[in-house]
C-alpha positions as CSV (number, residue, x, y, z in Angstrom):
1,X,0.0,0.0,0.0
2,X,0.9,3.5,-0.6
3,X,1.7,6.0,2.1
4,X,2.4,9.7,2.1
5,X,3.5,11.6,5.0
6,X,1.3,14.8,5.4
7,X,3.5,17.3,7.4
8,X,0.5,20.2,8.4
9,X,1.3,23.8,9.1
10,X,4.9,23.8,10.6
11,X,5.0,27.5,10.1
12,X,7.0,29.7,11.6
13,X,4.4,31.8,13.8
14,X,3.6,28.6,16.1
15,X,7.6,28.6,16.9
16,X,9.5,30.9,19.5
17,X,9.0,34.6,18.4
18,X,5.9,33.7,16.3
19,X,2.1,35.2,16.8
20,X,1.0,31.7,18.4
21,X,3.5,30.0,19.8
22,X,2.5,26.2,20.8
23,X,3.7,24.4,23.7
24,X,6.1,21.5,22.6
25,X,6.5,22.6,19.3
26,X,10.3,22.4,19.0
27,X,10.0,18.5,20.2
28,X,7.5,18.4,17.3
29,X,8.7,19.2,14.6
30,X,12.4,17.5,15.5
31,X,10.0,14.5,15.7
32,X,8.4,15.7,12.4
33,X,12.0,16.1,10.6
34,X,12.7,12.9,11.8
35,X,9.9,11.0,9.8
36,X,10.6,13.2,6.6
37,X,14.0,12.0,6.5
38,X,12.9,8.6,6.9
39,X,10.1,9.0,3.9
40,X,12.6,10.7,1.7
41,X,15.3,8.0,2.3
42,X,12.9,5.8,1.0
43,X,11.6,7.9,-1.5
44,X,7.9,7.8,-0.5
45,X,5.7,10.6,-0.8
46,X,5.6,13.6,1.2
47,X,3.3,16.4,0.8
48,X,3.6,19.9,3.3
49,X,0.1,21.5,4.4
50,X,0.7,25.6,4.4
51,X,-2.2,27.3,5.8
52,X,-2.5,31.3,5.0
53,X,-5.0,33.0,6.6
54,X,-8.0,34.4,5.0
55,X,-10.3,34.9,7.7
56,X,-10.7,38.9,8.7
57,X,-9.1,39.3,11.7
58,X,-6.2,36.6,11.4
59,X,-3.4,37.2,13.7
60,X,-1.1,35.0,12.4
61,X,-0.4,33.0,9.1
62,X,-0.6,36.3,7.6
63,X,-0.4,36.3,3.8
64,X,3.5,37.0,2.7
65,X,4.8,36.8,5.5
66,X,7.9,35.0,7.5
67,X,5.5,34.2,10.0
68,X,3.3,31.8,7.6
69,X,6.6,30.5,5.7
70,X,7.2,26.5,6.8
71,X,10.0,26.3,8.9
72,X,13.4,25.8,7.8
73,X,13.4,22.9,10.4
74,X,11.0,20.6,7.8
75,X,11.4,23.3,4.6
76,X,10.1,21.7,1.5
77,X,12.6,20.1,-1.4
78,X,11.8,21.4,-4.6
79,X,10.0,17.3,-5.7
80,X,7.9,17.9,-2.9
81,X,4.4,19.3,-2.9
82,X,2.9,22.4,-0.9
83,X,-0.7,22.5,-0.7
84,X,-2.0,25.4,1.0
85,X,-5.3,26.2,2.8
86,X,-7.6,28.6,4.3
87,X,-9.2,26.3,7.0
88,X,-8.6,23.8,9.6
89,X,-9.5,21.0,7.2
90,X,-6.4,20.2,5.1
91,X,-9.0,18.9,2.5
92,X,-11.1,21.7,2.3
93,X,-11.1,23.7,-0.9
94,X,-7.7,22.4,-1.7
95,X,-6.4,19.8,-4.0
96,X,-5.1,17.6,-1.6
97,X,-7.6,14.8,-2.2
98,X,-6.7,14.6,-6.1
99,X,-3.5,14.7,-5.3
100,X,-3.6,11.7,-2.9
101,X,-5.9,10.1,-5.5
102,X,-3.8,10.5,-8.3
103,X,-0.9,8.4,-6.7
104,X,-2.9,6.2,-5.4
105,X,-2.3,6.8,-1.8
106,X,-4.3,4.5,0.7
107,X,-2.2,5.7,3.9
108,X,-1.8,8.6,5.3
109,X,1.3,9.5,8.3
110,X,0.2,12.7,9.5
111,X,2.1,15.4,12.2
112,X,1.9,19.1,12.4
113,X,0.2,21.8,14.3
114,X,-2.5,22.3,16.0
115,X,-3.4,18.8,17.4
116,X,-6.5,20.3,18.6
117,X,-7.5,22.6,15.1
118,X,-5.9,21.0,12.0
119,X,-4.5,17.8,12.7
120,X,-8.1,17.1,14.3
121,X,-10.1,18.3,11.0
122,X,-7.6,16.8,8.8
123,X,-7.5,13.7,9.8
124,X,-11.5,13.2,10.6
125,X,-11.6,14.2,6.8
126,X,-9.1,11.8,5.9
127,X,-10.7,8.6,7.7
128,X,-14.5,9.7,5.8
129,X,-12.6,9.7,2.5
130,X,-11.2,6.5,3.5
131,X,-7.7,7.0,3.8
132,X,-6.2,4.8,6.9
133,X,-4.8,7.2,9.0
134,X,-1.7,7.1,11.5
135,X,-1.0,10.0,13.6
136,X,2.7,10.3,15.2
137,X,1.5,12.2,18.1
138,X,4.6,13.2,19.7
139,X,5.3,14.9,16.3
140,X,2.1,17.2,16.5
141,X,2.1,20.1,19.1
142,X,-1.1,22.1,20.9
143,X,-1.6,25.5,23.5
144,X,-3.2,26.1,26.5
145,X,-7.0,26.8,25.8
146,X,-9.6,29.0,27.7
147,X,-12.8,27.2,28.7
148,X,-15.6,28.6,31.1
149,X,-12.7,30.5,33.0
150,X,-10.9,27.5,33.3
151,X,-7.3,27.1,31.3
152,X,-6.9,23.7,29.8
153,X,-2.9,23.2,29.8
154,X,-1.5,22.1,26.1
155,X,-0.4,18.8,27.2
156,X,-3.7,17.9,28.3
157,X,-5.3,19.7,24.9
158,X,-3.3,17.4,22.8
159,X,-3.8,14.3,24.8
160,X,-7.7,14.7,24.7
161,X,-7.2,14.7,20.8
162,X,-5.3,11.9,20.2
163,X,-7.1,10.0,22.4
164,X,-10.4,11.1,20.6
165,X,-8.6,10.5,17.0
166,X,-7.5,7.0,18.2
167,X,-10.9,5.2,17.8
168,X,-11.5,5.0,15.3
169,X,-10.4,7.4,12.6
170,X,-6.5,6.6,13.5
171,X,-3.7,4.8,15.3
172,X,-2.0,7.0,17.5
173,X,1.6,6.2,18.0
174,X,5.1,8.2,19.0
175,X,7.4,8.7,15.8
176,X,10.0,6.1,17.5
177,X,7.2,3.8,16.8
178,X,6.6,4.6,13.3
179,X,9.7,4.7,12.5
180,X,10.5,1.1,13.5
181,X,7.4,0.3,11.1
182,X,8.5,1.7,8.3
């Protein structure tokens, strides 16, 4: 079966310095880079999610700016696709799905930002277009939220997530894992 890695908004702004920095995020996307090496050492397909904000009243993932740019930690090669959005939803209003079609991807490795936003919407989308989805969670980051008053700290965020993605629309597993897989 074919399997593309789906790397999903490791931009810039949710890094040190950045309009929304995420907790963990440097873990992340070391854990991210990690997996692309391995996909590219074995050639398989890799495609980068971008997303530039279109919403009025965006703070960050501005259009044109270094802030939405993918960091230089999992930068793009030339071979490999970009697909950029406007939602949470990697599929939504984007070519991704042709894309995956096209080669003839059934499996998807997915990692990225937010695990809460994107990776959530993502990969829901990708288990109802019937994709079979694996999530390396300690390659996906999350923030605090606000809730009735109450803050919800990012590690508990992002292990509410996986745990919800885990049954049934993925397997959740850390990258060591994968990568002894693959």
């Amino acid at each position: 079966m074919n399997t593309c890695l789906i790397v999903i908004d490791l931009q810039n702004d949710y890094f040190p310095g950045g309009n929304m920095e995420l907790v963990g995020i440097e873990a992340a996307a070391a854990n991210a880079r990690l997996l692309l090496d391995r996909q590219r050492e074995t050639g398989s397909a890799v495609i980068h999610i971008q997303h530039i904000a279109a919403r009025p009243g965006a703070t960050f993932f501005l259009p044109e700016t270094t802030g939405a740019a993918i960091n230089e930690q999992v930068a793009p090669r030339e071979n490999e696709i970009v697909v950029q959005k406007n939602y949470p939803n990697s599929f939504r209003d984007t070519s991704l799905l042709e894309i995956l079609q096209q080669g003839k991807v059934d499996n998807l490795l997915i990692c990225g930002a937010m695990s809460h936003m994107c990776i959530d919407a993502s990969v829901r989308a990708a288990f109802d277009f019937g994709f079979t989805c694996l999530v390396a969670e300690d390659a996906c980051a999350a923030r605090d939220l606000e809730f009735k008053g109450r803050t919800i700290n990012a590690a508990d965020v992002h292990a509410s997530f996986m745990a919800a993605l885990a049954v049934p629309y993925a397997r959740v597993i850390a990258t060591k894992e994968v990568l002894e897989n693959i």
